[in-house]
C-alpha positions, 0 to 999 in steps of 0.5 A: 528569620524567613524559616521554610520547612519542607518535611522529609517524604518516605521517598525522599528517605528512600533515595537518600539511603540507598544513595549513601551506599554509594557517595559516602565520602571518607572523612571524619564522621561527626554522626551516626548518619553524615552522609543520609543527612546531606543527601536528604538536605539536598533533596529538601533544597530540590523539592524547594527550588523544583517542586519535585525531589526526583530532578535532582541527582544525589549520584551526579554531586560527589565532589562538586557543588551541589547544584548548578556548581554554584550552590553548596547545600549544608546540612545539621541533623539537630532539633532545631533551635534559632541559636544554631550555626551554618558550619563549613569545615575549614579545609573545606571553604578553602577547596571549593568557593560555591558562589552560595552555601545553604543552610538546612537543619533536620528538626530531629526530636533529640540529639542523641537520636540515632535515626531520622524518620519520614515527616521529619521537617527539613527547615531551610534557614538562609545562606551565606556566600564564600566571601562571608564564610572566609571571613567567619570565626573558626571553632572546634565545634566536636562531634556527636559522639562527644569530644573534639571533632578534629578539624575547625569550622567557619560559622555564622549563626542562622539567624544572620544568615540571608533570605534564602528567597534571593537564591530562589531568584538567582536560580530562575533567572540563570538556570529556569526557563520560567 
């Protein structure tokens, strides 16, 4: 597996929070912070692809894909371990068919913490593409608080996701001037 870690600056923390004022989405809520989560991941991905977090607008995404409209980021607040999966909520992958979904874990310390902290490493794992989560089992995987989640997931564990290089290469050669 081809991890890259990027940790979490206290900017990158501050935007993200007072950015989830404003974009939280009404759905199930599977942990104390969904929204701050995916923000950061974001943020995590553009400081891979930019080399700079503040190219992207956390603002600009509510209810399109993340970057590019091809690129949807998923992220898990979880300590990380190599057993985890890319989970995509059923309704969902049948919604929005991004051409790539990315997969980024929050290595928080335990999972019953009820906060993530600066320097907290967000570790890229790969991607799938939505043909192959359309074709990946579905599991009630619960929620954080305990209990069924409500609602069913496509997963693939993280391990057998792809290179997450080659999206490196589809973004610059479609979307850079490099």
């Amino acid at each position: 597996m081809n991890l890259i870690k990027i940790p979490i600056s206290k900017g990158m923390l501050d935007y993200a929070s007072e950015a989830s004022k404003v974009t939280a989405v009404r759905r199930t809520i599977a942990s104390p912070f969904d929204t701050l989560a995916g923000l950061l991941g974001e943020l995590v991905f553009a400081e891979y692809i930019y080399n700079d977090f503040t190219q992207h607008n956390l603002y600009n995404t509510k209810g399109k894909a993340d970057f590019f409209n091809e690129i949807e980021i998923k992220t898990s607040a979880f300590p990380f371990r190599e057993n985890l999966n890319l989970l995509v909520r059923s309704d969902y992958a049948k919604k929005r068919k991004p051409l790539y979904y990315i997969q980024i874990i929050l290595d928080i310390p335990s999972r019953n913490s009820k906060k993530i902290d600066s320097d907290t490493n967000g570790i890229i794992c790969g991607y799938a593409t939505s043909k192959d989560i359309d074709s990946a089992p579905l599991r009630d995987f619960g929620s954080k608080f305990g209990g069924y989640g409500g609602y069913e997931c496509h997963f693939i564990p993280i391990n057998r996701l792809k290179p997450i290089r080659e999206v490196k290469k589809f973004i610059d050669k479609n979307f850079t001037n490099s």
